[in-house]
N, C-alpha and C positions, 0 to 999 in steps of 0.2 A: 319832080312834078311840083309846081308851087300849088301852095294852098290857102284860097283865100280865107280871111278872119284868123282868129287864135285863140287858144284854147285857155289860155294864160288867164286866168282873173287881172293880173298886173297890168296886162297889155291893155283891156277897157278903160276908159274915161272914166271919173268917178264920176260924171252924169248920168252914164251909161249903164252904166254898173250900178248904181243905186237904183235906176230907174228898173231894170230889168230885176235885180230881186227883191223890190215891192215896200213894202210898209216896214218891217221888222228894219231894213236896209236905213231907210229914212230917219227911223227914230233914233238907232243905232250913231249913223252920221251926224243930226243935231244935237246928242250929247255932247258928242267929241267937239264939235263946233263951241260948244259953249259948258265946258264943263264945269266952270266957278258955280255958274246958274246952279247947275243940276247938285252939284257935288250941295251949295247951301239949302235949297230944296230938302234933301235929303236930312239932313244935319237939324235944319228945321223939324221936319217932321219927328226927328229923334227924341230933342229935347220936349217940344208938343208930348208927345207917346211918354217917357218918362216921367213928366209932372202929373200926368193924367192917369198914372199906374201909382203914384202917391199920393192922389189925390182922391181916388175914385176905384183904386184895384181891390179886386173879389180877395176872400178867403182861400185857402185851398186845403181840403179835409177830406180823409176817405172816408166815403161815406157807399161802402157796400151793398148793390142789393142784388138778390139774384131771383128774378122774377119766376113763378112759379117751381117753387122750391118750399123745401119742407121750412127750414130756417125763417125767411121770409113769413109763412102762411105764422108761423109760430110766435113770432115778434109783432105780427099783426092782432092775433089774438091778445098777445100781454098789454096792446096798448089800448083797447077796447074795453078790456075786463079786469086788469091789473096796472092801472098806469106806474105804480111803485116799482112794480118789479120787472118795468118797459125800460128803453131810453140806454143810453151809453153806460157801461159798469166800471166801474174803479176800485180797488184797492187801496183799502190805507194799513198796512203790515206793522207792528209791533213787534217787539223783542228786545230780551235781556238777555244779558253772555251770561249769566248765574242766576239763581238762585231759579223764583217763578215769577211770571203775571199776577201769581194772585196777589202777591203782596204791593202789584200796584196798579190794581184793580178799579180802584176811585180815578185814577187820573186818565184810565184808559174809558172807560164809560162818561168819565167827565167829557174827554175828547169826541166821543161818538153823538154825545148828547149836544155839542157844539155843533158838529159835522150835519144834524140835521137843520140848524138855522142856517146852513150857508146857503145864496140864492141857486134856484136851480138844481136844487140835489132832492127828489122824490123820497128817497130814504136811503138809511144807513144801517147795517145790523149790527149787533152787539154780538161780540162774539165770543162772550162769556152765556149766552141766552140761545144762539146760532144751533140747530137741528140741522142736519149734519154739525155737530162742533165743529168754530173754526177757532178751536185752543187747539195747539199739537201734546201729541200725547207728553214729551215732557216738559209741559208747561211754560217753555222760553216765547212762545211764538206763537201770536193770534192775527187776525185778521179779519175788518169790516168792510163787506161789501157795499159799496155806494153806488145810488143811481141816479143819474143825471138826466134832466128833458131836454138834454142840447147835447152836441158833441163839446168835451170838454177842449176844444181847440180856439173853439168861437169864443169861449168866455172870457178871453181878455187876459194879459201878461198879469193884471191886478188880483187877479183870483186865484195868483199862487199862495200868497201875500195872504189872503186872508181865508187859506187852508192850512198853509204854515202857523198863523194863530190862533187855529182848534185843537194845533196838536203843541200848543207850547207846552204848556203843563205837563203834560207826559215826557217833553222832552226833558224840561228842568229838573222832573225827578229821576232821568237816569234811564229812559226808558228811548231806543232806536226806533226811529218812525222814519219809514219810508213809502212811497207812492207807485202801485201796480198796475196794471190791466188800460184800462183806456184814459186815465191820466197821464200816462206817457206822450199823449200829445200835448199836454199841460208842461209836463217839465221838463222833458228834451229839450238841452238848448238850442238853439237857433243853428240848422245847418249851413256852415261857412264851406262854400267849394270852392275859395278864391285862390288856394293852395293846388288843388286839383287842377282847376282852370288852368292855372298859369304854369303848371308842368306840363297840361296838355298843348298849351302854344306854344311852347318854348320848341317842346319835341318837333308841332307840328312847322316851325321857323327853320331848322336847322333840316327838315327832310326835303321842304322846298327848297331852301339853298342848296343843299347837295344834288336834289336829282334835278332842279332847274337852272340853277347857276346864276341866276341874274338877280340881284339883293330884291330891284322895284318890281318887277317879275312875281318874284314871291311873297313881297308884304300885301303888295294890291289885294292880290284873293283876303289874305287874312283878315287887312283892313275892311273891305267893303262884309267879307262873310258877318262881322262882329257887330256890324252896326246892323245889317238884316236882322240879326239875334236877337239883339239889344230893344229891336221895334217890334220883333216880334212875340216874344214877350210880353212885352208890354201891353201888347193888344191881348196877349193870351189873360194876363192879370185883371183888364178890364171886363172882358167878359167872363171871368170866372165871377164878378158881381151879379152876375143872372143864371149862367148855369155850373154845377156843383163840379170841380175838376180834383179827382186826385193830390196830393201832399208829391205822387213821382213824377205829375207832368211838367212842372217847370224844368225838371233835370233832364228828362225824356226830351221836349222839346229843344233845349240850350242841345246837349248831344244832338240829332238829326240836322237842327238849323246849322250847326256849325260843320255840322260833313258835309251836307248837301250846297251847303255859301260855299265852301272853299272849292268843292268840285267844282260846279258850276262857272265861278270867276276862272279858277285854273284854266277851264276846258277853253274859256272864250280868249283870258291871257295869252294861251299857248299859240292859237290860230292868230291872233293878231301880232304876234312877235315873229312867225315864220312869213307873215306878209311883210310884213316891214322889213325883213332879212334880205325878201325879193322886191325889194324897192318901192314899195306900195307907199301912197299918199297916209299918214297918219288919219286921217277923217275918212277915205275913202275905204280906208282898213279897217277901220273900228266898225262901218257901216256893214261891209261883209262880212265881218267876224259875228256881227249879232245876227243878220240875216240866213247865215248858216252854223255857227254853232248855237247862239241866239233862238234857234228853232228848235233845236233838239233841247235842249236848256227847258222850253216850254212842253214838249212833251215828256221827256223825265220828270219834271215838277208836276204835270197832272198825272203821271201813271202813279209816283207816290203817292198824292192826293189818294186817290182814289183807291189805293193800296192800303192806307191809311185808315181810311173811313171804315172800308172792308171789315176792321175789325169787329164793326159792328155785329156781324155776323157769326160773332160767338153767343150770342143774344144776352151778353153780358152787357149792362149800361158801363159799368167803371172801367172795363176792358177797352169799348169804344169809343170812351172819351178820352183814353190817355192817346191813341190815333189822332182824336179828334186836336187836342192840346197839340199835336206835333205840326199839321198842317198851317197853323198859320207862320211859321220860323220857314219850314219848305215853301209858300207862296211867296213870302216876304223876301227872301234867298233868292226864287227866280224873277221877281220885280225889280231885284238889286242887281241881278246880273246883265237885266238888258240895259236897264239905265244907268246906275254909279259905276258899274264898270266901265260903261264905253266913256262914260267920262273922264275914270280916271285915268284910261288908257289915251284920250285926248289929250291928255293934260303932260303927262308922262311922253309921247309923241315917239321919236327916235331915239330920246334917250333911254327908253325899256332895257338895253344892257350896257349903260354906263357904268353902272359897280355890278361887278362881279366876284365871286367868288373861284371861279374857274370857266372853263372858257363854255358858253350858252351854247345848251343841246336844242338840236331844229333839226327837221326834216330836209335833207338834202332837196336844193330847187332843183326844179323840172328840167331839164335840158332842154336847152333853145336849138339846139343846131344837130343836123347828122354827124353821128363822130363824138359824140359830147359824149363823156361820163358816166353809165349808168348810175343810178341812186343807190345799187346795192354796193358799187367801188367806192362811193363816199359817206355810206352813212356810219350809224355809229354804232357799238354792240347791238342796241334795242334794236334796229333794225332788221339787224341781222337775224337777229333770235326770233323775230318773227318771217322773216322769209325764211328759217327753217322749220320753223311751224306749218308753214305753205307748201313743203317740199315732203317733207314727215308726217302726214295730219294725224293717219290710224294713231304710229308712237306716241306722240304727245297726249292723243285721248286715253291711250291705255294708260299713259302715267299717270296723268291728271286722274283717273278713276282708281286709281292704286293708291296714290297719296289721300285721296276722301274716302277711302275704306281704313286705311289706317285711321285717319281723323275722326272717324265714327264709331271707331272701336268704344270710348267710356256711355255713346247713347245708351248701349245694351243695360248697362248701369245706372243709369239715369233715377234719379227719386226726386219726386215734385212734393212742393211743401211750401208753405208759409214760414217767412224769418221771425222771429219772437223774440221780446226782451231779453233772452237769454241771449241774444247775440250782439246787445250793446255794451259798452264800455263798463266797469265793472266804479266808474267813478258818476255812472249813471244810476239817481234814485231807483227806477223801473228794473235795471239790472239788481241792484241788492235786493229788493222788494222777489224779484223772482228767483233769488237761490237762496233768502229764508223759506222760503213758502217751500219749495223744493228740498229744502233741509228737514224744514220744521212735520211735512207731511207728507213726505216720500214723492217719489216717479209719478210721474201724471199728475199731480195736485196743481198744476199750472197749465193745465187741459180742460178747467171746466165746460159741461155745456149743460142747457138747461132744456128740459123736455115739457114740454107744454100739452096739457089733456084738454081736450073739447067737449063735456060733459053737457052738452044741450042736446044730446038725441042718447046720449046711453042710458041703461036702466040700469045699471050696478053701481051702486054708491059710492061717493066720491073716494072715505074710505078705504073703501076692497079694490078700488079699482088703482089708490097709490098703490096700496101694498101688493097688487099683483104685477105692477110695472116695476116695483125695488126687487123684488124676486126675481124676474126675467131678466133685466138689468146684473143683477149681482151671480147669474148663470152662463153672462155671458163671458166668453174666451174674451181672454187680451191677445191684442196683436203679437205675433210673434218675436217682433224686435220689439219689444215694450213688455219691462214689467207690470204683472197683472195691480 
């Protein structure tokens, strides 16, 4: 029985075919038409984005709040009624391997009595004078708590420089100073992922080439995902100039934008090299590879979005903003897929698997005629393994659920927690600074927290009212896993 028309995408005209699936089709196909144009556009906008990220890009500092919470109402009060004892706290740590502090007592109060002329610092305590003593009981090891009306992040690379010259004197006479608690955003050096990075590309070069076979096949995604990154960023760094983003969403962001680029390009690479395999026009292909994978590309980009934002809905601000920081790498990623790709899949045309590394995995074509081949006699393991998935379903589900019960075994386990100087480098100031303090004053001494009384409606004197909170306080159980 003949049948008129065909079902073939190959078989339609690319007038025909563009026209019938619509706009996505259209923009898709004038890439590929002209993709010097697009690809400089792009490139353009790049270098635009990166000058304008050094030129004009935000700070990035955690800056915590957790709205309606005790913390919060408590830090609000200190800045109302105590500004000294408000604002970001730091550590500045003392100690001698012998003898005591006291005997060099002038050059350590000499340094605290510096440490209050530096800009920005509300106050510093002496901690020969300090209620709780902050001397350890055997006298190698003190420490002055400093309070700052800024995040010590924002103050500038210079104001190590001239923290390091309040505590010279102390150093020259033989006395160790190092820097704790929220100065650690002061003297951390500068996180370099350029090592990380580039093991992460390397890996992710040699998994394309192995499981796609074709060299241009697999740089394309890499290529186009990096430069999405690269702008996207950028835009993330600018508007961190208005609103306040996390110290983890640059890394957060770079991760996401660079999965979702490489997916993305992949997914649209794959479909256009299986047309081209069936003879498709290179512009006519790129036109329908964005118009149908091209589509899905725009709906996984806003289902993340919005996934993203979602987090908002811990009613955490810092929580929602590190979503918030990922979304423009995922935007920029599916703007990169429908256009620098179809470009550079224009551009690249037929020769998509000229170097190869082995011979290019595709979907077996459709049989043209009665008699032809089924696709399961041609295709290739993966195919198979999924038309036994088709034949099998229940089995597969019960393995798939057996293997994420074993995987879920260490959740039962699970302990949530904040990471602490005590988990950086031990050639990090913040790390020595926290395993004197930890030496010098036992377990917990690197746990402080500070309790704030509201004395505007109570009638028991300020007084009676500490010494019945150091009582209740000092009755209370230690955690079980923590000595008292």
């Amino acid at each position: 029985m003949a049948i008129s028309g065909s079902s073939d995408p190959a078989s339609v005209s690319p007038c025909r075919a563009s026209s019938r699936l619509g706009r996505l089709a259209r923009l898709g196909s004038a890439c590929a038409r002209r993709p010097w144009l697009v690809i400089g556009i792009w490139l353009a906008v790049l270098v635009l984005a990166v000058i304008a990220r050094q030129l004009a890009g935000g700070v990035f500092s955690d800056n915590v709040e957790l709205p309606q919470t005790q913390s919060t109402t408590g830090a609000a009060l200190l800045r109302a009624h105590e500004p000294s004892a408000a604002g970001s706290s730091g550590l500045v740590v003392f100690h001698v391997a012998t003898g005591s502090l006291g005997a060099d007592r002038a050059q350590v109060e000499q340094a605290v009595w510096a440490l209050h002329g530096l800009p920005d610092v509300l106050s510093a305590s002496n901690p020969f004078a300090t209620n709780p003593a902050a001397l350890s009981a055997d006298g190698r090891t003190a420490y002055s708590t400093v309070q700052f009306d800024a995040r010590p992040k924002t103050l500038g690379a210079d104001y190590l420089t001239q923290l390091n010259g309040t505590v010279s004197a102390a150093r020259a006479g033989g006395v160790q100073v190092d820097y704790g608690g929220a100065l650690d955003e002061l003297t951390r050096p500068p996180l370099n992922d350029r090592t990380s990075v580039l093991v992460g590309f390397a890996v992710a070069v040699i998994v394309l080439l192995v499981g796609f076979g074709s060299v241009l096949g697999a740089l394309l995604p890499l290529a186009t995902a990096v430069v999405s990154v690269m702008i996207g960023s950028s835009i993330l760094a600018l508007v961190a100039g208005v609103i306040s983003f996390g110290t983890a969403s640059p890394t957060l962001a770079v991760m996401i934008g660079l999965g979702v680029g490489v997916d993305y390009a992949l997914f649209l690479t794959t479909r256009f090299r299986q047309q081209i395999m069936n003879g498709a026009d290179p512009v006519a292909a790129a036109g329908r590879t964005v118009a149908t994978s091209g589509r899905s590309v725009l709906i996984a980009a806003t289902t993340v979005s919005i996934a993203l934002f979602g987090l908002y809905a811990s009613g955490i601000t810092f929580i929602g903003q590190l979503g918030f920081a990922a979304v423009f790498s995922v935007l920029v990623a599916a703007a990169g897929a429908i256009t620098l790709v179809p470009a550079g899949l224009g551009l690249i045309g037929g020769r998509i698997d000229q170097y190869t590394v082995r011979h290019p995995v595709a979907e077996a074509a459709v049989p043209q005629a009665a008699g032809a081949s089924s696709s399961s006699e041609s295709s290739d393991g993966w195919q198979r393994y999924a038309a036994g998935i088709e034949r099998h379903p229940w089995t597969f589900i019960a393995a798939g659920l057996a293997v994420l019960a074993v995987l879920a075994i260490p959740l039962a386990s699970i302990r949530l927690g904040h990471v602490d100087n005590g988990a950086d480098p031990t050639s990090f100031t913040d790390r020595r600074a926290y395993d004197l303090i930890g030496q010098g004053f036992g377990p917990g001494a690197n746990g402080h927290f500070t309790i704030v009384i509201d004395l505007a409606h109570s009638t028991t004197s300020s007084a009676n009212l500490a010494r019945t909170t150091q009582l209740a306080l000092a009755a209370t159980p230690a955690s079980p896993d923590r000595a008292p």
